[in-house]
VEXRO-549730 format. One record per atom (N, C-alpha, C, CB): z, y, x; residue in one letter. Coordinates in steps of 0.001 Angstrom, whole numbers, plus 500000, padded with zeros to 6 digits. Last residue first. Glycine has a CB too. Layout:
REM VEXRO-549730
ZYXA;...
END
This chain:
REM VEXRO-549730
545691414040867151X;546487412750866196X;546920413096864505X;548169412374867053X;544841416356867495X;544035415287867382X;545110414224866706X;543347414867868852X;546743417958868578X;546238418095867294X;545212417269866521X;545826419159867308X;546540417002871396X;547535416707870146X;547369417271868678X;548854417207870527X;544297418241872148X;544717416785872723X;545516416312871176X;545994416859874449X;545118420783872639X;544130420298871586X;544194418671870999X;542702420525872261X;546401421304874220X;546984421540873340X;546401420834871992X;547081422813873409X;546531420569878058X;545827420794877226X;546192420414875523X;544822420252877782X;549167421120879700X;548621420048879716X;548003420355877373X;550106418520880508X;549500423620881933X;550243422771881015X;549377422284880283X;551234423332880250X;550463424602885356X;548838423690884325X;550013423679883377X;547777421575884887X;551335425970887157X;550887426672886555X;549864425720885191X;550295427587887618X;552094424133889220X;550828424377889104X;550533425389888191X;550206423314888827X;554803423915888692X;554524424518889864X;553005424701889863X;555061423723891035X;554387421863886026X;554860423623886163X;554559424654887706X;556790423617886000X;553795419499886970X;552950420361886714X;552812422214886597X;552763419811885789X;556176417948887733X;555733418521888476X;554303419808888159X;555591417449889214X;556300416236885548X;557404417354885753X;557347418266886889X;558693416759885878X;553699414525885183X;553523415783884437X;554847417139884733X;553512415220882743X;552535413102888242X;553767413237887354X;553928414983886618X;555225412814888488X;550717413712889960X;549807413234888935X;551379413081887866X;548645411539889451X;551411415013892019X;550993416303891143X;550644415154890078X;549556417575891763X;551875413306893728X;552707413747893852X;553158414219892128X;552459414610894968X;549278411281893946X;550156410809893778X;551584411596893291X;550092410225894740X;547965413574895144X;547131413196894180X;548380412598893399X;545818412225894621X;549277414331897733X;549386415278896561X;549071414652895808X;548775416417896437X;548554411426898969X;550324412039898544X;550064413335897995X;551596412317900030X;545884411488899104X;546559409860898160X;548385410741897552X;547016407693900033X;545537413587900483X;544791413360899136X;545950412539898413X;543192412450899271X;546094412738902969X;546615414150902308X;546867414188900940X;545665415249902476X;545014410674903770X;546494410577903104X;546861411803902841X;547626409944903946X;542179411677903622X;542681410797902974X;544151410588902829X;542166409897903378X;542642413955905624X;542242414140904162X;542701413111903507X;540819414257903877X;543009412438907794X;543676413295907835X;543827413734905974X;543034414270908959X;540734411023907894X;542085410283908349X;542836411257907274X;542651410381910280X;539192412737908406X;538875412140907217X;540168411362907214X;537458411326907137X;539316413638911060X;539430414830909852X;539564414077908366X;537860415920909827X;539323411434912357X;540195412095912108X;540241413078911355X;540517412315912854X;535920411895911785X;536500409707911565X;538446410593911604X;535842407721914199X;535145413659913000X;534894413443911966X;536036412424911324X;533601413090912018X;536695415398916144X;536258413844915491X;536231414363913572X;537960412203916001X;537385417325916297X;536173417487916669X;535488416544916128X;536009417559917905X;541007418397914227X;539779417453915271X;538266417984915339X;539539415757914614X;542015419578912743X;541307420429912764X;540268419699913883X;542030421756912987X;543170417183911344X;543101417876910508X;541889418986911313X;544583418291910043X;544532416212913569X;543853415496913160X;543426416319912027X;544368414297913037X;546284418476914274X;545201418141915305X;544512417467914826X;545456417599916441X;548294418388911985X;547223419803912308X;546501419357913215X;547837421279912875X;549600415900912812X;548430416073911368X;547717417050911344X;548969416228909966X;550795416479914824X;549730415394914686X;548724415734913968X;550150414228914148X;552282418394914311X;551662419012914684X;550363417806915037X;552402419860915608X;554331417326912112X;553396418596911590X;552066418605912045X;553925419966912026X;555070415673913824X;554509415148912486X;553807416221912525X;555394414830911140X;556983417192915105X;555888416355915642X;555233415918914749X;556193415342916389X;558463418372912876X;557703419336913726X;556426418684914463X;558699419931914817X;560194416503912378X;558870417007911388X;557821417619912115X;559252418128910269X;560163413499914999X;560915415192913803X;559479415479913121X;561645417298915035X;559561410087914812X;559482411477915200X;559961412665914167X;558073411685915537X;560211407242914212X;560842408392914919X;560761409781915851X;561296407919915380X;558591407251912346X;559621407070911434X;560782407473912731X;559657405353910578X;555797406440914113X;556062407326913086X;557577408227912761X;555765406485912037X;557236405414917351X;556720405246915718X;556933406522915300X;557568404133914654X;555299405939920054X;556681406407919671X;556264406114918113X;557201408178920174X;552580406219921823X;553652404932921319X;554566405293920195X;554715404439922551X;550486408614921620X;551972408068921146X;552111407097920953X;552533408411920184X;547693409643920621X;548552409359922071X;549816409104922290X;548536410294922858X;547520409119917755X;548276409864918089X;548488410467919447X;549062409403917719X;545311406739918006X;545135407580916919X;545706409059917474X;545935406953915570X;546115404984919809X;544579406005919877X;544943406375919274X;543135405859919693X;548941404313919461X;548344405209920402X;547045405546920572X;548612404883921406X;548538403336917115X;549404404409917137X;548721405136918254X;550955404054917340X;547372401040917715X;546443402023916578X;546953403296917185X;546830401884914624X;549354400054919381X;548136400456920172X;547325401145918867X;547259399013921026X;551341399609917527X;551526400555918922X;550234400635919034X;552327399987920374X;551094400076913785X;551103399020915367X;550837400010916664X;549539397633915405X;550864401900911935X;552249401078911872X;552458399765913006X;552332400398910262X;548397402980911562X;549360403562912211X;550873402816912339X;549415404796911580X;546700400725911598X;546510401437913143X;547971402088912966X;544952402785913439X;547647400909908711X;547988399475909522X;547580399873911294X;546734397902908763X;546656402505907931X;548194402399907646X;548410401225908561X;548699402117905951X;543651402309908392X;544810403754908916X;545473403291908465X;544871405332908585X;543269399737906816X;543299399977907877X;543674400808908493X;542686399885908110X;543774400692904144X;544827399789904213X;544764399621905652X;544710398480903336X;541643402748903725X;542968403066903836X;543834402428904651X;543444403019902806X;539255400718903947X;539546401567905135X;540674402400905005X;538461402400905463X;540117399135901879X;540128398489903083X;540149399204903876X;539322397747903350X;539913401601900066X;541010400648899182X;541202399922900783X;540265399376897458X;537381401731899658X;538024402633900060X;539387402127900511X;538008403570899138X;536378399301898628X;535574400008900153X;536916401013900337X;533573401145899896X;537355398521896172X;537709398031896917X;537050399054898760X;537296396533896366X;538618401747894540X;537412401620895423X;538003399940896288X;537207403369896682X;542217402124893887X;541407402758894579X;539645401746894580X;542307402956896100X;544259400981892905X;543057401146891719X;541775401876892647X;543662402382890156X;546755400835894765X;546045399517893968X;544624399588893151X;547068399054892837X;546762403844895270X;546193402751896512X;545537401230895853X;547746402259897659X;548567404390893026X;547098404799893424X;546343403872894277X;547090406088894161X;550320402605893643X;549626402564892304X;548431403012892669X;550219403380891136X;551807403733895547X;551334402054895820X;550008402215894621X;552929400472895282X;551949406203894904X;551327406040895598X;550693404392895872X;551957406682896382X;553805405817892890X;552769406501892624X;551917405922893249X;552801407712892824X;556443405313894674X;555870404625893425X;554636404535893538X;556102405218892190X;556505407662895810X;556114406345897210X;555256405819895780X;557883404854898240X;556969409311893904X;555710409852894024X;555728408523895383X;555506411877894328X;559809408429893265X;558807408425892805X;557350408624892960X;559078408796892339X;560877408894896153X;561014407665895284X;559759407539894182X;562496407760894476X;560800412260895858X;559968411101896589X;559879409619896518X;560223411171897701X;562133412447893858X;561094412973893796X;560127412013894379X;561172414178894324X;564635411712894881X;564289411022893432X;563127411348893272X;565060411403892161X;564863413377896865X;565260411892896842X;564727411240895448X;566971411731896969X;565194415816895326X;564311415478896326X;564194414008896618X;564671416163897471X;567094415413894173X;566395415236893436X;565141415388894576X;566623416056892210X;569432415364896316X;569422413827895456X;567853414622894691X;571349413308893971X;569312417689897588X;568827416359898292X;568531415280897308X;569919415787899301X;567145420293896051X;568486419970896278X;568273418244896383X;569571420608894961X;564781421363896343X;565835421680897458X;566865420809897197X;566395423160897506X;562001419641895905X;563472420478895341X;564165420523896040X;564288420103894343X;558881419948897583X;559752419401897071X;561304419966896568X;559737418577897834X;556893422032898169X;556868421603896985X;558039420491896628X;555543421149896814X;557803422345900669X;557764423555900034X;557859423458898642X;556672424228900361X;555887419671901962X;556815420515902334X;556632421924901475X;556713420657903862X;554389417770901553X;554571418297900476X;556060419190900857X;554546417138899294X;553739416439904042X;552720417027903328X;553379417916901889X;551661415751902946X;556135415940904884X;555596416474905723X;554610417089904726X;555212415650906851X;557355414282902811X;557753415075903145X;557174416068903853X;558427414711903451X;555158411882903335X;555424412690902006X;556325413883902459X;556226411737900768X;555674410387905759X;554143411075905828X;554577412352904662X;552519409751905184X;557693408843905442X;558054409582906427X;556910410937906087X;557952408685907948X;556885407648903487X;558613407933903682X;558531408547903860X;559598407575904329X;554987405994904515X;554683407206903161X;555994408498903006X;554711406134901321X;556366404169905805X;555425404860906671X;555260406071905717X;553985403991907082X;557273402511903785X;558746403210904978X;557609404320905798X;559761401512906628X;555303401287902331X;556621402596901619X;557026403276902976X;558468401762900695X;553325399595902522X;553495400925903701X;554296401610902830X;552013401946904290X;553775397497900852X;552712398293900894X;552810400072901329X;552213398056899534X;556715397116900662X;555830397005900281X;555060397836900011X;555946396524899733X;559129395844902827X;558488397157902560X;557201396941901936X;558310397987903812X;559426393164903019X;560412393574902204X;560002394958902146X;561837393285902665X;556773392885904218X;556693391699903055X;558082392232902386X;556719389766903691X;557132393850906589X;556187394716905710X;555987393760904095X;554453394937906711X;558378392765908364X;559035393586907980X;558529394517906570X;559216394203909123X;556522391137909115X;557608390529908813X;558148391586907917X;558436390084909986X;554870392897910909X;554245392371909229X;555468391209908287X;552381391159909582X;556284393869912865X;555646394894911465X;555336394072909926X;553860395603911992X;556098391650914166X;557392392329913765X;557064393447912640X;558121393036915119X;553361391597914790X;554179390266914356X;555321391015913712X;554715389124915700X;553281393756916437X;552527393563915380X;553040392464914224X;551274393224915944X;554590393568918925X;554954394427917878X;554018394304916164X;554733395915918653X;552942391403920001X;554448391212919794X;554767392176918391X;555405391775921317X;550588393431920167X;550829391238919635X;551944391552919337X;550840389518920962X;551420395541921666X;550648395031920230X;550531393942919562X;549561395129920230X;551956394376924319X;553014395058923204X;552800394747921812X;552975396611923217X;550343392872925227X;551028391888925147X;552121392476923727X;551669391527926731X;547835395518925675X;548031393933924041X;548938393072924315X;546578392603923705X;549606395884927876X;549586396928926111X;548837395889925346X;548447398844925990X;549239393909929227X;550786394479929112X;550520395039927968X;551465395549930259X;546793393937929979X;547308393127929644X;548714392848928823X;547174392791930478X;546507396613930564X;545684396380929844X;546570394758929371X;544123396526930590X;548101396383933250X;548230397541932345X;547488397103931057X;547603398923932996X;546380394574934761X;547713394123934401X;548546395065933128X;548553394171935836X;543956395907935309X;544124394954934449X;545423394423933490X;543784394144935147X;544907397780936842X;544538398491935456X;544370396987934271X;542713399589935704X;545720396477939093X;546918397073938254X;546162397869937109X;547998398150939215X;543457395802940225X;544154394669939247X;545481395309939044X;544331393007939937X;541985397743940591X;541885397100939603X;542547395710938690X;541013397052939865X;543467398981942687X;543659399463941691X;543415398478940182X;542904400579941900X;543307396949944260X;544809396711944041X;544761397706942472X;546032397417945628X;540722396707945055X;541410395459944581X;542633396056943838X;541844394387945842X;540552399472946298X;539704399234945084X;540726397919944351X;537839398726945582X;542344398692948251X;542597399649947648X;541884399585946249X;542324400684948451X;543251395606949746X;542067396444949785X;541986397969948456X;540755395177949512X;545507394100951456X;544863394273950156X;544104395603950169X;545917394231948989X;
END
């Protein structure tokens, strides 16, 4: 066997093998995505990371925080821009199948098992990328989980906002 031959048919077989993963694993995502609705278990993971500092220290209301602001988030995502609304629902869906995963990240490895630290340091590369199309990645679920976070008024105090006076003198 001839060296050129052998390479190319082990890049084929490689190529064959990673959409055999992606098929398979893909099937198993969307099974799983009819009792997770509308990327909760992926937001799970993403919310913490982005709102590190701003959540309560203490576990159960942190837990109750983020419960609420996943809420939020389906909500937001439902009223979004249909245009916007399809190229979201597409980054959640590259990131919840191996082969999105791996252009996006260079990672097989899911989301939901990596530490924060790896999280952190995804989102700072996609955040300071060369690529446009990742900086915007990056913004957009930034956006959707503060937008979603800060739009619950018990959270406003950390902003310093309290919610205009006039409003109510109107009734």
């Amino acid at each position: 066997m001839e060296r050129r031959t052998f390479i190319t048919t082990a890049l084929a077989g490689t190529a064959c093998l990673a959409l055999g993963v992606n098929y398979y694993s893909t099937s198993d995502i969307s099974v799983s995505r009819q009792q997770d609705s509308k990327h909760r278990l992926l937001f799970s993971v993403l919310v913490p990371v982005f709102l590190d500092g701003a959540l309560p220290d203490v576990a159960a209301l942190k837990r109750d925080a983020i419960n609420r602001t996943l809420d939020t988030i389906e909500h937001t995502i439902s009223i979004l821009p249909l245009d916007t609304k399809a190229e979201i629902e597409q980054l959640l869906e590259m990131l919840e199948g191996r082969l999105g995963l791996l252009i996006l990240t260079g990672s097989v490895t899911p989301l939901m098992m990596r530490n924060q630290a790896e999280l952190v340091d995804m989102l700072q590369s996609w955040r300071s990328s060369y690529l446009d199309l990742m900086v915007t990645a990056y913004q957009g679920l930034r956006e959707i989980v503060m937008a979603s976070y800060y739009a619950s008024p018990e959270h406003w105090s950390r902003l310093h906002y309290a919610k205009p006076s006039f409003l109510e003198d109107m009734n």
